[in-house]
VEXKOLRO-422753 format. One record per residue: residue in one letter; x, y, z of N, C-alpha, C, CB in turn. Coordinates in pm, whole numbers, plus 50000, padded with zeros to 5 digits. Glycine has a CB too. Example, Ala and Ser with C-alpha at 12.3 -4.5 7.8 and 13.67 -1.06 7.14 Angstrom:
BEGIN
A513194943150780512304955050780513204967050780511314955350905 S512854977550708513674989450714512905000350787514084994050572 
***
This chain:
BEGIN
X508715045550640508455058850584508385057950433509545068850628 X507245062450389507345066350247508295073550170506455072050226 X509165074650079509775086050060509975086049912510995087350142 X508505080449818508385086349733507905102549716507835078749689 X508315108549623507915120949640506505121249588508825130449576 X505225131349615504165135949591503895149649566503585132349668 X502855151949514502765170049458503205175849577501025178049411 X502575173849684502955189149790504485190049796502345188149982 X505245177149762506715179949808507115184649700507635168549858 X506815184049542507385190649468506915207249489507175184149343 X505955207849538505275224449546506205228749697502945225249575 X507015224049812507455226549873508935228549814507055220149957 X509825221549697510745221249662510835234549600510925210749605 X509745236649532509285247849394509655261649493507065246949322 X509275259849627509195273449682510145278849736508375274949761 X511175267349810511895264849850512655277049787512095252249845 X513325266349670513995270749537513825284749491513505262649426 X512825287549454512365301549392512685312849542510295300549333 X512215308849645513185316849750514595317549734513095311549881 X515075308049749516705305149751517205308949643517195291049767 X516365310949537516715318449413516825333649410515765315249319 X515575341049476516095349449492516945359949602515485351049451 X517355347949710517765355249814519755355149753517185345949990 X519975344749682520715342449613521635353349551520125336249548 X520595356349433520555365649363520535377349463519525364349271 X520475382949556520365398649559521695397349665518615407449623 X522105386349696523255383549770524655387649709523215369549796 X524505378649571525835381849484525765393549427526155372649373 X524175402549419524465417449387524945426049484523365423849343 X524755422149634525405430549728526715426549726524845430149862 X527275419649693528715419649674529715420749608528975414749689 X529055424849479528935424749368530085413349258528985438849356 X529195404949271530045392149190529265399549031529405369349251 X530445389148969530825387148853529535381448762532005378348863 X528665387648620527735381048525527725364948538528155385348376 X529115362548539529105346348481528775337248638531075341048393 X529395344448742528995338848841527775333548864529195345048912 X526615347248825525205342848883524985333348725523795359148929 X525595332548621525335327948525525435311148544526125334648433 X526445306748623527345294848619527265287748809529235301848556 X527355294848946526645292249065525325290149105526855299449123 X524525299049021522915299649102522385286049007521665318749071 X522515286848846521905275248830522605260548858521515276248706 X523985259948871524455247048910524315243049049525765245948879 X524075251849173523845250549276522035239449277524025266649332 X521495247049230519645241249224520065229049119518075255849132 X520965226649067520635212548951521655201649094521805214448704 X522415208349158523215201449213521945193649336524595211349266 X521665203649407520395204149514519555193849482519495217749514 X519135193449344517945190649305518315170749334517575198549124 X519615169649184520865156549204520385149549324522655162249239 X521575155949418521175150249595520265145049624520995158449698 X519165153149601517675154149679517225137049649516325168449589 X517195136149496516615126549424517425114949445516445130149288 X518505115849479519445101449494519045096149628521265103849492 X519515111749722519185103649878517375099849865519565117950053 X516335102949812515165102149844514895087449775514345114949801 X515855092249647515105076949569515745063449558514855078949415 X517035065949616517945050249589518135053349776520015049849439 X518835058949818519875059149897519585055150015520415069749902 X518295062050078517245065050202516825046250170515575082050166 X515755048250056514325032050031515345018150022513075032549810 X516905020449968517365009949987518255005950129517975008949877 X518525014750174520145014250282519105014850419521705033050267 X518055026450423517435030150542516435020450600516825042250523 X515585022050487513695017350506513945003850457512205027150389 X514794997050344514864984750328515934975950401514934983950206 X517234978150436517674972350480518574975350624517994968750389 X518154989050643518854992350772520594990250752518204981350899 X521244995350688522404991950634523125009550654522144984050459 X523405011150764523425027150816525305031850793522785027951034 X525575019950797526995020350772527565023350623527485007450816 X526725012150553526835015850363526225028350322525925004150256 X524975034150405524425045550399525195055450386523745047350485 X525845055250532526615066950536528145068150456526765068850681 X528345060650416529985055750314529095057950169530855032650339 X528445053450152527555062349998527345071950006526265059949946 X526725080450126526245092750112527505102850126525095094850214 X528405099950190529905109850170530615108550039531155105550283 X530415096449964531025098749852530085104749747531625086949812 X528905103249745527855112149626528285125349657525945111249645 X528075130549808528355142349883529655149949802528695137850046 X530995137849814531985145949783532435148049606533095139949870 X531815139149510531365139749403530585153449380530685128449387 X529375155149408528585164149380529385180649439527115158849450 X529325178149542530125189949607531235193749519530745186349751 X532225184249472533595188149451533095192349309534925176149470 X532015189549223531815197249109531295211949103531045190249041 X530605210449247530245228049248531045233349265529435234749332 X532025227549395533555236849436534425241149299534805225549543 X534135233649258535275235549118534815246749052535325222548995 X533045245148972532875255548885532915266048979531645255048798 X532515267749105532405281249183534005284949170531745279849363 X534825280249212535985284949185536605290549080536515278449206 X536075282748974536305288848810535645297348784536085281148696 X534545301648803533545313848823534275323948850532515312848931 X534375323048995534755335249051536495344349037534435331349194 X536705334948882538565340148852539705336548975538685360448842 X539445324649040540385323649172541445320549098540075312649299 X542755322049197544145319949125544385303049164545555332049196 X544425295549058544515280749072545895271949149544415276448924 X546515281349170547925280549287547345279849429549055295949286 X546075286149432545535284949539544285267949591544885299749527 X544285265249520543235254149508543965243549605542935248049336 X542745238749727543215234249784543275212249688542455240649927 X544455209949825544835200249759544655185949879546395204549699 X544335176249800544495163349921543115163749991545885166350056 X543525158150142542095157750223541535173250262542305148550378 X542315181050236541705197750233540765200950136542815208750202 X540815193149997539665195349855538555186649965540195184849642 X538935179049991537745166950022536985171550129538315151550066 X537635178650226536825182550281535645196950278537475180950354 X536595204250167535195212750090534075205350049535555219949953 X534555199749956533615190249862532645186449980534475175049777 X532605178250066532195173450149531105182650203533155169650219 X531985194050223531045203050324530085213650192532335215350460 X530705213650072529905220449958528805212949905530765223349843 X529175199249926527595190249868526455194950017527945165049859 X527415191350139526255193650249525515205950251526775192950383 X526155214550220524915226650240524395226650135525215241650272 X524745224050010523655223649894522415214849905524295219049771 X522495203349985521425193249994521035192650159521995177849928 X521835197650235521395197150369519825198850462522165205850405 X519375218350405518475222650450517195219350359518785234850476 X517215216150214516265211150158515665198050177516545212350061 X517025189950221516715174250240515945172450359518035165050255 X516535180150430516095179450575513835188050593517815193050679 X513935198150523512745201750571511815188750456512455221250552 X512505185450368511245174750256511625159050398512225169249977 X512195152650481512205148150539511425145150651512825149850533 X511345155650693510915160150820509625165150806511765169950878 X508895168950669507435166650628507155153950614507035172650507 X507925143850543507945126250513507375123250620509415117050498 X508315125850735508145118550847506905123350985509625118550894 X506305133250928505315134951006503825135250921505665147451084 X504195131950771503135126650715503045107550738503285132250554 X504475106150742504165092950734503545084450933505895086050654 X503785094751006503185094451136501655095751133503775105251219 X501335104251078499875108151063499145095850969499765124450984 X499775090250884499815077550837499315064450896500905076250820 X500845061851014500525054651078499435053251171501285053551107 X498815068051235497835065751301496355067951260498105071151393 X496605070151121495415064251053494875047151068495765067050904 X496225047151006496235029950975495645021251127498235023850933 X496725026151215496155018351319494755020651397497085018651407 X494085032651341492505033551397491565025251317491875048851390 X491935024751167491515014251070491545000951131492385014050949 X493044998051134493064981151182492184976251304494614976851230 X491914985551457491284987051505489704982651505491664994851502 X489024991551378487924991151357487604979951233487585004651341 X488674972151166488374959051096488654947451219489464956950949 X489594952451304489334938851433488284936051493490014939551551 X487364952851530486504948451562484914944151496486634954651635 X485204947451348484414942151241484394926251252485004947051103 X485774920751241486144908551210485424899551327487724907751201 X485874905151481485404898551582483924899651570485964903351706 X483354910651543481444908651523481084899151421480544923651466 X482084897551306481284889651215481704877651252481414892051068 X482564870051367482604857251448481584854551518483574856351534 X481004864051572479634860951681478904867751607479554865951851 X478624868251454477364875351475475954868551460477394885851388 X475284872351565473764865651585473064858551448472654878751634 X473474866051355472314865051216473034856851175471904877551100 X473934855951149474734841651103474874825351208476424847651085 X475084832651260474884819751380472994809451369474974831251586 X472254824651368470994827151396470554811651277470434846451356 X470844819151141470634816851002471144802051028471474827350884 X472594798351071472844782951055472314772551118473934780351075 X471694777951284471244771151326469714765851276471484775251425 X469404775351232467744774951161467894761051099467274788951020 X468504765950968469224756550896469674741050905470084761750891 X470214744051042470744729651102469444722951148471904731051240 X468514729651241467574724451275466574718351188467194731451338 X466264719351078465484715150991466194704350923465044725150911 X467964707350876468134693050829467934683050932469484690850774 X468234683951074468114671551140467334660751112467854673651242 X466424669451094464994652251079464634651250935462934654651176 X465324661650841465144658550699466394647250677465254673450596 X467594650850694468604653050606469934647150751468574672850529 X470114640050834470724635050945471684636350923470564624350986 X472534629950767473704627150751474384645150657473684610150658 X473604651150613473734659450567474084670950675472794659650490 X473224671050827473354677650923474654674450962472394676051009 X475164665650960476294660751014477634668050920476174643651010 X477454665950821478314675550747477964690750764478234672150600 X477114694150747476984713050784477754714550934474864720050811 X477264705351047478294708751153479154708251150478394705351234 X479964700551056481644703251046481784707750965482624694651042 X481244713950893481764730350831481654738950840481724734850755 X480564737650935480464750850992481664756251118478964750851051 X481654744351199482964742351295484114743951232483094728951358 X484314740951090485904747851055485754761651012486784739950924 X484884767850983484694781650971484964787051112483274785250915 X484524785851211484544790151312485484787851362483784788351366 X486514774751384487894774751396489004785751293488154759751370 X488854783351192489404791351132489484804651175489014790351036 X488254815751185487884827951233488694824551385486064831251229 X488444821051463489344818451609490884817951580488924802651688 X491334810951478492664808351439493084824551371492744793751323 X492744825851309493514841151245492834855051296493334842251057 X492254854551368491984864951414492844876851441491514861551497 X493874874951436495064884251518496104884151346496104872651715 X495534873951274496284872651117495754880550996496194857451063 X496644893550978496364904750913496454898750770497314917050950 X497634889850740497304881750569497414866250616498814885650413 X496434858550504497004842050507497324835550393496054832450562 X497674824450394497964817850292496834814550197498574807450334 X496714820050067495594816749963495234806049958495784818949844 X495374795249990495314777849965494174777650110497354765849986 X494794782550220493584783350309492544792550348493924781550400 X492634803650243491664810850237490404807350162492124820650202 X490574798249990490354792549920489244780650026491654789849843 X490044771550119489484763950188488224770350260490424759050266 X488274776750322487564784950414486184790450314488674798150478 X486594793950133485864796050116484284783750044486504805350072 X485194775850015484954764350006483814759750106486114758450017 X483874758350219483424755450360481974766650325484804760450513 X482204777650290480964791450334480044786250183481844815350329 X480754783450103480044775949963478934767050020481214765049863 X479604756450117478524744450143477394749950216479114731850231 X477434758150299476694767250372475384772050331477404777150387 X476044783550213474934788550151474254778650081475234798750070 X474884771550023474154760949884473364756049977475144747249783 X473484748250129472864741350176471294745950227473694737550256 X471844762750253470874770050340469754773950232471574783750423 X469914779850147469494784450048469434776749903470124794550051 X469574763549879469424753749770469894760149653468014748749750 X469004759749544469904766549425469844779449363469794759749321 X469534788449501469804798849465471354807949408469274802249555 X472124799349464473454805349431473994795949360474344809249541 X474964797249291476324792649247477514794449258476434792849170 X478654787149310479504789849310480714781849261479404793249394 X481614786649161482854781549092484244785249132482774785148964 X485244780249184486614787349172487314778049052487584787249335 X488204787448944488714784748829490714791248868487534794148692 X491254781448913492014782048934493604781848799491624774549027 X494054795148783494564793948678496494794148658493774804448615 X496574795048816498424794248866498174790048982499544809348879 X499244786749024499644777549180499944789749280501364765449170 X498994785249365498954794049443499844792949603497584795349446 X500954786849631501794787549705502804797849738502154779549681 X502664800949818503274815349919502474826749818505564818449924 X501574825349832500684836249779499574843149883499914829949659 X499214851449909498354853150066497624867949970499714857550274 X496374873850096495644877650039495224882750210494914868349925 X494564897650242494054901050369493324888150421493104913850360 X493284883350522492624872350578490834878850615493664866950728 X490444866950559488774870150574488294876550443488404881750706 X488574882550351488964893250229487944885550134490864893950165 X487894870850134486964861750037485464859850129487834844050001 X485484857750269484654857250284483584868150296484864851350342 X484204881950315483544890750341482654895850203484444899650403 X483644890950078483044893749953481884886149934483904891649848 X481544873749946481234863649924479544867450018482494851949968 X479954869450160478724878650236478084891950173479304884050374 X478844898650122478344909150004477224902349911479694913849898 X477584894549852477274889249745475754886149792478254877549699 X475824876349869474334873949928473224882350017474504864150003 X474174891950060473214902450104472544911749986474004911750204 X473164912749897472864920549785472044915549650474084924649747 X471844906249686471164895349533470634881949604472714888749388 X469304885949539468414871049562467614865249401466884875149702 X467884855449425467804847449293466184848749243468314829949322 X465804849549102464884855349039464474847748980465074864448981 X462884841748966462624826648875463494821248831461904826148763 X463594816648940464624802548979466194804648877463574783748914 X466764819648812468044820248806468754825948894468334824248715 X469714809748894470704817049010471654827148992471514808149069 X472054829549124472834838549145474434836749097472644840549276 X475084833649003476634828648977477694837249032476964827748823 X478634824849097479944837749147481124828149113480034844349356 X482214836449037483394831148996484304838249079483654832048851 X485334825449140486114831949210487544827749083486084826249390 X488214837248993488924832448966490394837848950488394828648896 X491394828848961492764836049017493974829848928493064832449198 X494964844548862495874843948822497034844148903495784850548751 X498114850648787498994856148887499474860248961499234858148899 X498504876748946498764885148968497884890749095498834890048860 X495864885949082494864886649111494044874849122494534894149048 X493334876249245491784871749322490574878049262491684876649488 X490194873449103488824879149098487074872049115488954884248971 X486564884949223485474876049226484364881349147485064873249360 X483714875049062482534881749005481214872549047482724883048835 X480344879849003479074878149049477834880748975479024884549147 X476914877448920475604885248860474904889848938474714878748787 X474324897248905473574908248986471414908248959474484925948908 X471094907549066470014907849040469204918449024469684902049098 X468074918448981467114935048998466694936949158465274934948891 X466274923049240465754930149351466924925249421464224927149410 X467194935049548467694931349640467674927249753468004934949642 X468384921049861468004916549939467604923550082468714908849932 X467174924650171466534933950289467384934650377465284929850356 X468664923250388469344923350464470064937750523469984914850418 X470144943350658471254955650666472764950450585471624959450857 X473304963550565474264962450514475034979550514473894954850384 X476284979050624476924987250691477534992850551477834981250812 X477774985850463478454997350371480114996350343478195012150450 X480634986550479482474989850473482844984150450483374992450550 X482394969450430483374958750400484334963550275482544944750362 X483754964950166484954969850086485804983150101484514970549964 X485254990450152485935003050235487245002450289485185006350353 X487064987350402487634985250460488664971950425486914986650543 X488414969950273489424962350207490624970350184488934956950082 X490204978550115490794992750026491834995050138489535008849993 X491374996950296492315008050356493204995850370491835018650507 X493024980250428493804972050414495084968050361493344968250391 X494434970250199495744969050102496814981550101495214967549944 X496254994150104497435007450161498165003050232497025019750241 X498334993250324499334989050406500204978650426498994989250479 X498974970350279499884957050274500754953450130498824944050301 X499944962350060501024962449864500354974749840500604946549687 X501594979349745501324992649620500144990049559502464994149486 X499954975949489498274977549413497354976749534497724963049288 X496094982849452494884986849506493694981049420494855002049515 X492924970549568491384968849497491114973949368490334975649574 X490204972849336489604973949177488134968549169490554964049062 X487194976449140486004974149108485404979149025485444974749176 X484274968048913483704966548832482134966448863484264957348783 X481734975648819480084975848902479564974748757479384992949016 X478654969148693478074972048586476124964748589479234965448466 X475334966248517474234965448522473824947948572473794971348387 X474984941848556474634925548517475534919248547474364921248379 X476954924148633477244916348701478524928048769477494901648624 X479364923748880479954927649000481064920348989479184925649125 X481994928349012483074926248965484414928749095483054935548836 X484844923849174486084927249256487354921949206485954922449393 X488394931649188489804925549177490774927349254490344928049079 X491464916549380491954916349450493564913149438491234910949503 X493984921249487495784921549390496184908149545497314947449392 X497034899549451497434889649532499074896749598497494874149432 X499244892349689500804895049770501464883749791500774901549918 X502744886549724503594875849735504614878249822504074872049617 X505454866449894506174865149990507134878049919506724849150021 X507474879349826508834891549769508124908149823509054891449525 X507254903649814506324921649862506574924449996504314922349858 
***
């Protein structure tokens, strides 16, 4: 569950509040409390509310709940913020309202105000911003999984798909009686492409070192199929161990690339794949004409919805007159 907050939950808090504000208010006039009361209860109650809200949402819940399932430390933190926070409202409400301090309860009798004074201050607010969380973050999930769905079955078409298959065999057939020993290498790279795709198929991220490989392999491909129309460089600028990246994510770019640009008196097409720390960038030059090939439109679409599920950063693209630009946020084993 997500449980950073977003506008609608602050506009649900806002309303919340401004109700509870004034049902508040016409409460302590029917009973008729004291100036300082509504002066010194109504606003320490909403700063108290507010306190709670933000501790359980932002430390208490993402570390004890959603990160470590730790329900026991959860709940032994959340009674003592509880009886902290509480026992400061109990107090000023008490001082407010002129009580006789002979009366103030004492021992596990304070504690259990406190206790029960933090809970209703944070109880019904926590609970309805919760209980929106959790049926946004449902509606979420079954986004996500109609997505993953429809990149499986992207992924599995672009394993069999005819035009590629179509395209290598062409390819293959002509080196045979040109190029024997050269044919012999395109079949085994082409066969580790195709092992590979069989191997991760069901593998939502992989290891960058064999993604890198894989792309390597689709390099010899094109160069072979298409001579020097393309170029391709990877400029490797950190070590890329336990570093991973959506699986398939290079090649699909890389298929972009050539569907979209065909090389123009005789300049090629250049693509840098190059990678920091942080990022997988691939760039590309761009040609004036393009290529005839179809082209569905989602691959990067369907990068984008990818990373929503796998890190906080998000794709990044650079479109400009003269060259194409993708920046792919790398994920590390700590993410």
């Amino acid at each position: 569950m997500n449980t950073k907050l977003n506008k609608s939950d602050y506009t649900l808090l806002a309303i919340y509040f401004g109700v509870s504000l004034l049902m508040e208010t016409y409460e302590y006039y029917r009973i008729g409390n004291q100036v300082v009361e509504y002066l010194i209860d109504i606003p320490t109650g909403i700063l108290i509310s507010l306190s709670l809200i933000y501790i359980f949402i932002s430390f208490l819940i993402p570390k004890y709940i959603v990160a470590n399932r730790n329900y026991f430390l959860f709940a032994f933190l959340g009674l003592i913020t509880l009886t902290i926070f509480g026992g400061i409202h109990y107090v000023l409400g008490f001082w407010s309202a002129g009580s006789d301090w002979t009366k103030f309860p004492q021992g596990f009798n304070f504690i259990f105000k406190t206790i029960d004074s933090g809970a209703d201050s944070v109880g019904f607010p926590l609970g309805i911003l919760l209980t929106k969380k959790f049926y946004e973050g449902q509606t979420q999930i079954f986004k996500i999984e109609k997505q993953h769905k429809e990149n499986e079955l992207k992924l599995l078409r672009s394993q069999i798909d005819p035009h590629f298959l179509f395209n290598n065999l062409n390819t293959l057939d002509s080196l045979i009686d040109s190029n024997t020993e050269k044919a012999k290498e395109y079949i085994n790279r082409l066969a580790l492409i195709y092992r590979y795709l069989i191997k991760t198929k069901d593998a939502e991220i992989m290891e960058l070192a064999e993604e890198i490989e894989l792309a390597e392999n689709y390099f010899f491909l094109i160069e072979t199929r298409f001579g020097s129309d393309y170029e391709f460089n990877i400029e490797q600028k950190t070590n890329i161990r336990d570093k991973f990246i959506p699986t398939g994510a290079i090649q699909a770019l890389l298929e972009n690339v050539v569907k979209h640009n065909k090389s123009q008196e005789q300049i090629p097409i250049k693509t840098l794949i190059a990678i920091n720390d942080n990022w997988l960038i691939i760039t590309n030059t761009k040609s004036k004409r393009t290529s005839s090939q179809e082209s569905f439109g989602t691959g990067l679409e369907n990068l984008k919805a990818r990373y929503k599920l796998l890190s906080d950063q998000q794709v990044q693209i650079h479109n400009t007159d003269k060259k194409f630009e993708v920046f792919i946020p790398i994920i590390t084993l700590s993410q």
